[in-house]
KOLKETI-560450 format. One record per residue (C-alpha): chain; x, y, z. Coordinates in Angstrom, 1 decimal. Each point is the difference from the previous one (the first is absolute). Example, Ala and Ser with C-alpha at 12.3 -4.5 7.8 and 13.67 -1.06 7.14 Angstrom:
<rs>
+------+--------+--------+--------+
! tinu !     xx !     yy !     zz !
+------+--------+--------+--------+
!    A !   12.3 !   -4.5 !    7.8 !
!    A !    1.4 !    3.4 !   -0.7 !
+------+--------+--------+--------+
</rs>
This chain:
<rs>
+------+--------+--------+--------+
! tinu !     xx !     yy !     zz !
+------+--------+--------+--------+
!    A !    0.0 !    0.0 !    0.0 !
!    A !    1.0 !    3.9 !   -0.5 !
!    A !   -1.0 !    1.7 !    3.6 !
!    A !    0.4 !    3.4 !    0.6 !
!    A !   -0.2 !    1.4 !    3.4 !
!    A !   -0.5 !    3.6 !    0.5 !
!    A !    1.3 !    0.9 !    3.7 !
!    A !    2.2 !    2.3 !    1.5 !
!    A !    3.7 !    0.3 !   -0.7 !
!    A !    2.3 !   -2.7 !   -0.1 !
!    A !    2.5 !    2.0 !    2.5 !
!    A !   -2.9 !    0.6 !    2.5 !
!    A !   -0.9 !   -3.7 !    0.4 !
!    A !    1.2 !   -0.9 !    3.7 !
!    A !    1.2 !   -3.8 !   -0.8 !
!    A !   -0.5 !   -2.1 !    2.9 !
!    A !   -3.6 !    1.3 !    0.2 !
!    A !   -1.3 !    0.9 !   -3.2 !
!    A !   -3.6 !   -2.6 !   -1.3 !
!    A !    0.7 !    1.8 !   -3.1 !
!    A !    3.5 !   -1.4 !   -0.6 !
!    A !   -1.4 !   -3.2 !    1.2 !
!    A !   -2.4 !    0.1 !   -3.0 !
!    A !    3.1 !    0.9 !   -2.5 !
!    A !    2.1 !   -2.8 !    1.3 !
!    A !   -2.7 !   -2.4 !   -0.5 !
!    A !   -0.5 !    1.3 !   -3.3 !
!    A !    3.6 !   -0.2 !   -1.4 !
!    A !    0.8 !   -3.0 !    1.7 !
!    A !   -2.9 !   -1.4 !   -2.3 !
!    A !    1.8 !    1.0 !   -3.1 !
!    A !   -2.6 !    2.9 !   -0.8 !
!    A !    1.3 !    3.3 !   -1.5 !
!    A !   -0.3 !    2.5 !    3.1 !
!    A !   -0.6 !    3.5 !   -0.7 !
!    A !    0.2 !    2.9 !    2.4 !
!    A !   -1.5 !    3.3 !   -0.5 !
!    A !   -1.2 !    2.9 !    1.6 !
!    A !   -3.4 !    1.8 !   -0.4 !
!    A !    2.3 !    3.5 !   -0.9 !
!    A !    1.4 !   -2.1 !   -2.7 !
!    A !   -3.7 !   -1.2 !   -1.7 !
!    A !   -0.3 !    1.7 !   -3.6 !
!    A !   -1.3 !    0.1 !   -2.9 !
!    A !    1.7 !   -0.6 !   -3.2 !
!    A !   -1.4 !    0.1 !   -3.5 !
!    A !   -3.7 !   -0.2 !    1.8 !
!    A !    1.3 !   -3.0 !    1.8 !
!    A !    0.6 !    0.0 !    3.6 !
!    A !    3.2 !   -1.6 !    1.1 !
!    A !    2.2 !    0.7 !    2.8 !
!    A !    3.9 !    0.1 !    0.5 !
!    A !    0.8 !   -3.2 !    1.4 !
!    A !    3.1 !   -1.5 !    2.1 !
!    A !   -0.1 !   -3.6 !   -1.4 !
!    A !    1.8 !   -2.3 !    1.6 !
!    A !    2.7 !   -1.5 !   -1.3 !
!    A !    0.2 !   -3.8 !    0.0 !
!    A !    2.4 !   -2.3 !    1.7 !
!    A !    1.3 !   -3.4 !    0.2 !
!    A !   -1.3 !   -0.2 !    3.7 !
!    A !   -2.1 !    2.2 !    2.2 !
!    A !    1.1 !    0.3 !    4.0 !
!    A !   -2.2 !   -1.2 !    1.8 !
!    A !    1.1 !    2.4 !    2.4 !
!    A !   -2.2 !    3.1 !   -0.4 !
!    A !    2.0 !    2.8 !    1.0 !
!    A !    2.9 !   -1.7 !   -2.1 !
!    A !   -2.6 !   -0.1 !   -3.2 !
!    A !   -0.6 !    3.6 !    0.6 !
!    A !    3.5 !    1.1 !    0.6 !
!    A !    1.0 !   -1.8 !   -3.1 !
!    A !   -2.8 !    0.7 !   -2.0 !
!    A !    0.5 !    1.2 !   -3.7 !
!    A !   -2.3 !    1.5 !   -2.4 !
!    A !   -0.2 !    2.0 !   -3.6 !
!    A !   -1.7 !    2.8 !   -0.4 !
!    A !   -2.4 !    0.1 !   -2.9 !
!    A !   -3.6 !    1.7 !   -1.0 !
!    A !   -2.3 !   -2.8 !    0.0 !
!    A !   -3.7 !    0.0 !   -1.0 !
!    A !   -2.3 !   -1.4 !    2.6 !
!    A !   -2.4 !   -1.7 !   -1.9 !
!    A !    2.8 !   -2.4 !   -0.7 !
!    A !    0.3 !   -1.6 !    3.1 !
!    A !   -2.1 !   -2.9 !    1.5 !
!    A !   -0.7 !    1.7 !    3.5 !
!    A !    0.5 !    3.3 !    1.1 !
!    A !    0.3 !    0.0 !    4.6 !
!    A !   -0.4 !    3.5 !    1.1 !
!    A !    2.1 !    0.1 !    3.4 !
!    A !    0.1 !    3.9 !    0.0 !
!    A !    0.1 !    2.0 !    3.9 !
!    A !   -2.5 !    1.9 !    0.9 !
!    A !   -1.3 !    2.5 !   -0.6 !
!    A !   -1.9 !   -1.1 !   -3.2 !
!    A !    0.7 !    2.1 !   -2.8 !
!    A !   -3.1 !   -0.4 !   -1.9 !
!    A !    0.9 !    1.8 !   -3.0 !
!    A !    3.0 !   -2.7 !   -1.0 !
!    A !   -2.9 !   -2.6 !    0.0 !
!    A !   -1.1 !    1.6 !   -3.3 !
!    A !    3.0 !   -1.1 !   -1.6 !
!    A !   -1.0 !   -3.9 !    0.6 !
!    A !   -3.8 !    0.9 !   -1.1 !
!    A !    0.8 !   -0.9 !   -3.8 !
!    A !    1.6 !   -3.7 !    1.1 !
!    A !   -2.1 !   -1.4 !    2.6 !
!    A !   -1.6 !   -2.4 !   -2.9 !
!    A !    3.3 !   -1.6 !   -1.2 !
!    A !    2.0 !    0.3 !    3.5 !
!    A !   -1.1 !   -1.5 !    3.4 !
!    A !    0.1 !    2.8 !    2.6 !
!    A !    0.6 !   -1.0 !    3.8 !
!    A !   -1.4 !    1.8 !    1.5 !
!    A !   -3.2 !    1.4 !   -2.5 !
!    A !    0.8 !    3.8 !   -0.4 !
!    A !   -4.1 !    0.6 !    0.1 !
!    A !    0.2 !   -2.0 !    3.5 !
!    A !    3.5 !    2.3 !    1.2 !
!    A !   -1.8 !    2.7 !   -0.7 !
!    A !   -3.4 !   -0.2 !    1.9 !
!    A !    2.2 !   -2.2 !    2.6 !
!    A !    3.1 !    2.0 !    0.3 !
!    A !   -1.0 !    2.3 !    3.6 !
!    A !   -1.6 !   -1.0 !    3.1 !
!    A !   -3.4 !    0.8 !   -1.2 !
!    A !   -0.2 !   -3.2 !   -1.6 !
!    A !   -1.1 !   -2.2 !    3.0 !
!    A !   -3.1 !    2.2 !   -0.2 !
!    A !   -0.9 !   -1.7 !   -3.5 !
!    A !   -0.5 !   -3.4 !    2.4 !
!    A !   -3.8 !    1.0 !    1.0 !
!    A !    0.3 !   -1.5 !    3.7 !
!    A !   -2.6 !    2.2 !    1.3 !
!    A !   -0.1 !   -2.2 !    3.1 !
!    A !    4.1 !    0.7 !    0.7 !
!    A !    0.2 !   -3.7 !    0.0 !
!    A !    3.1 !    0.2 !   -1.6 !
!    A !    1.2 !    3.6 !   -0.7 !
!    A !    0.1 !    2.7 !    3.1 !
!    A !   -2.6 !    3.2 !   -0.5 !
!    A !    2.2 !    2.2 !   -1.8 !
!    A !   -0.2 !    3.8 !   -1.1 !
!    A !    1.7 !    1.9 !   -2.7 !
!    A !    0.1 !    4.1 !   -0.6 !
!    A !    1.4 !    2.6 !    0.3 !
!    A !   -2.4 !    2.4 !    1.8 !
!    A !    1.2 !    0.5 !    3.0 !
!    A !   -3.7 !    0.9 !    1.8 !
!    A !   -0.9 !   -3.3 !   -0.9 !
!    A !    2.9 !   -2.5 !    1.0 !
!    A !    0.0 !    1.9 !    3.3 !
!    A !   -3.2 !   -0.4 !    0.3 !
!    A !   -0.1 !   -4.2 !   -0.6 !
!    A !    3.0 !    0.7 !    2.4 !
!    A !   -1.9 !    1.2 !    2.7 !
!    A !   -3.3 !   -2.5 !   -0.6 !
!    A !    2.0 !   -3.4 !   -0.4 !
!    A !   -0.6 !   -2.8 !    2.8 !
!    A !    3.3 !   -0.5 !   -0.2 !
!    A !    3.0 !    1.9 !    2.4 !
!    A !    2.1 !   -0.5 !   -2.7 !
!    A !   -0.2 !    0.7 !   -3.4 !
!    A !    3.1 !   -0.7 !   -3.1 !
!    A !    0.9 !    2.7 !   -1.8 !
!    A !    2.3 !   -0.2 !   -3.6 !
!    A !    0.3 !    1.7 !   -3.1 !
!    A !   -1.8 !   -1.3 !   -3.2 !
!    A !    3.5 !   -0.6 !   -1.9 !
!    A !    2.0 !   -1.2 !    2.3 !
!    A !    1.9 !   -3.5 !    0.0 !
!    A !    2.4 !   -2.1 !    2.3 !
!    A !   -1.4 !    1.6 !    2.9 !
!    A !    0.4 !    4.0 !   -0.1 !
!    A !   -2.0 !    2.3 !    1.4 !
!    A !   -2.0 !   -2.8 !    2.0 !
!    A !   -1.2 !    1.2 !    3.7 !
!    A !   -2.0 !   -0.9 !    2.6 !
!    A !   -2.7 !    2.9 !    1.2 !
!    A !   -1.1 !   -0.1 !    3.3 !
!    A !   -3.3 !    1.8 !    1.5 !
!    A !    2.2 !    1.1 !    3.0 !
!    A !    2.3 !    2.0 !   -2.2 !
!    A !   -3.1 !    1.4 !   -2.8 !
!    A !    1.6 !    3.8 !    0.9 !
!    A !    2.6 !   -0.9 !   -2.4 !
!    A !   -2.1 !   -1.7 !   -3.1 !
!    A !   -0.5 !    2.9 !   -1.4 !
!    A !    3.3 !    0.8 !   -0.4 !
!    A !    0.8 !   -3.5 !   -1.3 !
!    A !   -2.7 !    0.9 !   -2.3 !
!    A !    1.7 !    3.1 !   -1.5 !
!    A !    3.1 !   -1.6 !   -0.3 !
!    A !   -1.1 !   -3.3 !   -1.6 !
!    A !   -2.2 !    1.8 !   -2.5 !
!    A !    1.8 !    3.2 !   -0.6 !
!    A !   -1.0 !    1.9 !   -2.6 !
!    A !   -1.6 !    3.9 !   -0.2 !
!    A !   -2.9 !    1.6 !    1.3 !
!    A !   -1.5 !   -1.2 !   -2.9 !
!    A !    1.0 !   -3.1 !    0.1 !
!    A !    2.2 !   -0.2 !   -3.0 !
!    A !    3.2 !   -2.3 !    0.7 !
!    A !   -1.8 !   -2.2 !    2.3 !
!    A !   -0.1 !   -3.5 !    0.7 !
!    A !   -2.4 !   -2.6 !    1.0 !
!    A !    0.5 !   -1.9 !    3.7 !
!    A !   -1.1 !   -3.3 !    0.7 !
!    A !   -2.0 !    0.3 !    3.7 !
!    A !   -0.7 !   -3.8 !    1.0 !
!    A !   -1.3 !   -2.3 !    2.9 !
!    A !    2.6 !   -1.2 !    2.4 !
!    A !   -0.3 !   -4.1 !   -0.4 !
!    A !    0.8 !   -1.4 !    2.9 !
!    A !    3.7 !   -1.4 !    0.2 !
!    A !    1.7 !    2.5 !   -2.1 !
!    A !    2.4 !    0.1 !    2.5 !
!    A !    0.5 !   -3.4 !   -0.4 !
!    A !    1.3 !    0.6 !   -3.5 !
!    A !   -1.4 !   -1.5 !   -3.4 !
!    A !   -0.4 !   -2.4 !   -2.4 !
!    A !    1.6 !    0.1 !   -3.9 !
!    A !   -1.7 !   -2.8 !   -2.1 !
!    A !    1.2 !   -0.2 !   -3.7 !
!    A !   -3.0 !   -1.0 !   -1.8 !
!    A !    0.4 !   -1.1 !   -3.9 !
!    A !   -2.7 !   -0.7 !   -2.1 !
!    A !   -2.3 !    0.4 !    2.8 !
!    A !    1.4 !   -2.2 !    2.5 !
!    A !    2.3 !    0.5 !    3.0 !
!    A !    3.8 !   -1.6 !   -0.8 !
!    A !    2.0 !    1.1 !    3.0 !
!    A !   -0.5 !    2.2 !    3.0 !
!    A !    1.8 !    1.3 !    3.2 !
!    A !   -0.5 !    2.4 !    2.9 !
!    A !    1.5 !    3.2 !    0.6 !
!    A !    0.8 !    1.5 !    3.1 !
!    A !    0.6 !    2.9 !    0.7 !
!    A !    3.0 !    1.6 !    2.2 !
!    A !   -1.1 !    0.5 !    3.8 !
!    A !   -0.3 !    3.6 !   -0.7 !
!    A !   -1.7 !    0.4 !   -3.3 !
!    A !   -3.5 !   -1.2 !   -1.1 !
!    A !    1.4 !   -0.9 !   -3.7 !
!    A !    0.2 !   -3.6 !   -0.9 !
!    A !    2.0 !    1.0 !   -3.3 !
!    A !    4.1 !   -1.7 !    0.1 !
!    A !    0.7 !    2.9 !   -1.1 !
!    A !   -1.4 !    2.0 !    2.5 !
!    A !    2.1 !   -1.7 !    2.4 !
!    A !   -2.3 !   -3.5 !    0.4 !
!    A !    0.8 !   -3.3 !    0.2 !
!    A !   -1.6 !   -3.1 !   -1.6 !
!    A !   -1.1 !   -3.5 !    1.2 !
!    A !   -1.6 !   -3.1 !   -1.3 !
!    A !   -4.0 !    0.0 !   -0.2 !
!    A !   -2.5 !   -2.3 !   -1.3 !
!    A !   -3.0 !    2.1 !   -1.1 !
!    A !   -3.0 !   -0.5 !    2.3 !
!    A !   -3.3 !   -1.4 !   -0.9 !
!    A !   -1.2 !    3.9 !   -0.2 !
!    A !    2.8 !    1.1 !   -2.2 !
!    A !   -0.3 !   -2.9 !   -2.2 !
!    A !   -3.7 !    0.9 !   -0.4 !
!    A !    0.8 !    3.5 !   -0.9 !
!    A !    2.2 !   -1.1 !   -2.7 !
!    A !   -2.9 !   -2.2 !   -1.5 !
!    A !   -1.9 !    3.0 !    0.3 !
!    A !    2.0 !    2.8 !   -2.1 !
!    A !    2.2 !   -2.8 !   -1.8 !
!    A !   -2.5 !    0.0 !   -3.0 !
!    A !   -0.3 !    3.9 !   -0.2 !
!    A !    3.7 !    0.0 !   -0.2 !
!    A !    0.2 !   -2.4 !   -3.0 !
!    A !   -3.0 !    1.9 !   -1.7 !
!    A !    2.0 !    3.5 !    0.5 !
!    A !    3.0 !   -1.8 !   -1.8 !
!    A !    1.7 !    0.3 !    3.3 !
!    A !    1.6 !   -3.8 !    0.0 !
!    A !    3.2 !    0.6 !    2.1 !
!    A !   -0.7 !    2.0 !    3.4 !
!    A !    1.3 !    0.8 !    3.6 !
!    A !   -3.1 !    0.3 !    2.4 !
!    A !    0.9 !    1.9 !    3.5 !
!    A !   -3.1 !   -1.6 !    2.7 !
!    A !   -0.3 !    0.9 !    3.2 !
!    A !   -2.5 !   -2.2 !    2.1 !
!    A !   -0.7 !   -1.5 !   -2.6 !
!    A !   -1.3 !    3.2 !   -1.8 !
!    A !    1.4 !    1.2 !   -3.5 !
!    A !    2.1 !    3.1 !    0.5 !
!    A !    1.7 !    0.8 !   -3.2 !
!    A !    0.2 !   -2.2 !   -3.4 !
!    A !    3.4 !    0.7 !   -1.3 !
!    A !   -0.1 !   -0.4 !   -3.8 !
!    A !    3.1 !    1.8 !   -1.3 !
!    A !    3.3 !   -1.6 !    1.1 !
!    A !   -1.2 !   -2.6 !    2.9 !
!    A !    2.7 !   -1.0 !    2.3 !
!    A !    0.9 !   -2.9 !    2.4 !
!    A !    1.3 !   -2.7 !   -2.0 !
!    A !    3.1 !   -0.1 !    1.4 !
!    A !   -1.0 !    0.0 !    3.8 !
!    A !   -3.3 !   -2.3 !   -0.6 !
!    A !    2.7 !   -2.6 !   -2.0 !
!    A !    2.2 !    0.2 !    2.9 !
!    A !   -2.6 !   -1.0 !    2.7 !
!    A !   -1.5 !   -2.5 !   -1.8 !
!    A !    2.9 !   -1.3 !   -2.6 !
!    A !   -1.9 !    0.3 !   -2.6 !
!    A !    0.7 !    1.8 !   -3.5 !
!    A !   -3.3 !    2.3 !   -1.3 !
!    A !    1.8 !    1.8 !   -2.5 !
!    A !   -0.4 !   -3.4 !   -1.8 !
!    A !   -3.7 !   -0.3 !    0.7 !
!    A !   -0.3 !    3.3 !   -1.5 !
!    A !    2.6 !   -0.3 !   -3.1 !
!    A !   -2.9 !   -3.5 !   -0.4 !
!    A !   -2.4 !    1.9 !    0.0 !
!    A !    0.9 !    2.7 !   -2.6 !
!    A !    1.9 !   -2.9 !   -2.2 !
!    A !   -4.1 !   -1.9 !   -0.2 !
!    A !   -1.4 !    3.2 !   -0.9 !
!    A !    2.2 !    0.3 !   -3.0 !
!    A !   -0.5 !   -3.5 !   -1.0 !
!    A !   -3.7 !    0.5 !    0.0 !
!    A !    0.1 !    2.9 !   -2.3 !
!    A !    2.4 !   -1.7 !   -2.5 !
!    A !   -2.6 !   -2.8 !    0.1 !
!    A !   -3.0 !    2.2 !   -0.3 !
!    A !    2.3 !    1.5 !   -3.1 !
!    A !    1.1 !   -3.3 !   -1.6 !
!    A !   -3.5 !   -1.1 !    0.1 !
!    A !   -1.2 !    3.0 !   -1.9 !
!    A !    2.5 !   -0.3 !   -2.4 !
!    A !   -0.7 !   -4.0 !   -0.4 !
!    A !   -3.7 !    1.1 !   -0.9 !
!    A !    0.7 !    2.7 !   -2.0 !
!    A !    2.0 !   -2.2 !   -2.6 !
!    A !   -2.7 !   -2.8 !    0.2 !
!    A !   -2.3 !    3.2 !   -1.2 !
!    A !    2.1 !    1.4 !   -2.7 !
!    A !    0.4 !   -4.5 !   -1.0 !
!    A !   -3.8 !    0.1 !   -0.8 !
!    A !   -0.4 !    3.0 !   -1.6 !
!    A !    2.9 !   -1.4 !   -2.1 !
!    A !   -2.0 !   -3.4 !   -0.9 !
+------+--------+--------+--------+
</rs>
């Protein structure tokens, strides 16, 4: 297969950590040709969108030893077309940059796309878990969204709850999450104004995320990689003794977990909405067994959940993307097959 992941930089990729280097390994050690781009490097050229591509250069054996393979790794530097390869995985940070997706609009019939750029696009900020419909908060915790400022405080001031999260609508690996507390409300408002900024008349501001403290937050969280639907791996994060973020690298630690008869019923739950939205490779963050954030963009944990389970994902998901292909070169051979039986009759 030709597979073209479009991540972040090669010289940002932290090595002993990194799912998406995990993936690329996989990959090359298959014998696919591996190209790397960037979304500031998509393009178009002669109405055809292609990208500038690192391709990797082939050897007689690939290290098993990933930070070895990605100190030693090799690559040309050519303009490719996009349509020509078999699957395109997007692995970009957020935040999403929504206009790049454009560029993939005019390929997404002849190239599979992990994950769907209609599904990054509705799924891409925390909003998303809202597309759910738990009405009942069976599985997703009451949560707000705005940017007025009378009206969070004034879900502020009304919730059941003495403790409330607040967190900014973009935000990733953690930032900008804090707990509120009714005993220190003086100073929401000032969180408030710093969170969503802005002038008096708004322009420049951003949207917060107020939402129900679940019960054992403080307890840390759950990542579950889910892929085509289904849960693959999973671990708990908890958080350093003097922060409430679960996130490693917010300072937390992980340890083994098998999911719990709740989380496993949540995943049944959203895992077909997931696969509809084209979203087929995805890190969920529960708490008590209620969906916090679906991360749909560049899902981590690979490395750790492999670790405490010695097990390999990245070879589930490389499985995975390797059937989809196959499927659509059958669907194609097929049509082809009964095309020329077609243009056989016409010829008797």
């Amino acid at each position: 297969m030709k597979i073209c992941f479009i991540m972040y930089p090669w010289d940002r990729v932290e090595a002993e950590s990194d799912s998406t280097l995990r993936l690329i390994h996989e990959c090359v050690k298959r014998g696919h040709t591996v190209a790397l781009s960037t979304v500031n490097n998509l393009t178009i050229r002669d109405s055809v969108a292609s990208a500038f591509c690192d391709v990797f250069t082939k050897t007689a054996k690939v290290s098993d030893n990933i930070p070895s393979f990605h100190k030693n790794a090799r690559f040309k530097r050519v303009q490719l077309p996009l349509a020509g390869f078999d699957a395109i995985i997007m692995r970009a940070n957020p935040p999403l940059d929504t206009l790049a997706l454009n560029f993939l609009d005019s390929v997404r019939g002849d190239t599979f796309i992990m994950n769907d750029i209609d599904g990054l696009r509705v799924a891409n900020n925390k909003i998303y878990t809202a597309s759910f419909q738990d009405t009942e908060s069976e599985f997703i915790p009451a949560t707000h969204v705005s940017k007025n400022r009378d009206y969070l405080e004034r879900i502020f001031n009304e919730s059941n709850s003495d403790k409330m999260i607040l967190k900014p609508l973009d935000g990733f690996g953690g930032r900008g999450v804090i707990v509120l507390e009714k005993s220190a409300r003086q100073s929401f408002r000032s969180l408030l104004d710093f969170y969503i900024g802005g002038d008096e008349h708004g322009k420049g501001s951003n949207y917060v995320i107020l939402q129900d403290y679940v019960h054992g937050a403080e307890e840390g969280d759950v990542r579950i990689l889910m892929l085509n639907g289904e849960a693959i791996g999973a671990m708990k994060r908890i958080p350093a003794s003097d922060d409430v973020r679960a996130n490693v690298h917010a300072g937390g630690r992980v340890v083994k977990h098998k999911l719990t008869a709740q989380e496993k019923k949540l995943c049944k739950y959203i895992g077909p909405k997931l696969v509809r939205d084209g979203l087929y490779f995805t890190g969920i963050d529960v708490i008590g067994g209620k969906l916090i954030e679906v991360n749909v963009l560049s899902p981590g944990g690979i490395v750790r959940i492999n670790k405490l389970n010695r097990v390999k994902l990245q070879a589930q998901v490389i499985d995975f993307v390797e059937s989809v292909v196959h499927a659509k070169e059958l669907v194609m051979s097929r049509k082809t097959q009964f095309r020329q039986v077609i243009e056989d009759a016409n010829a008797i």
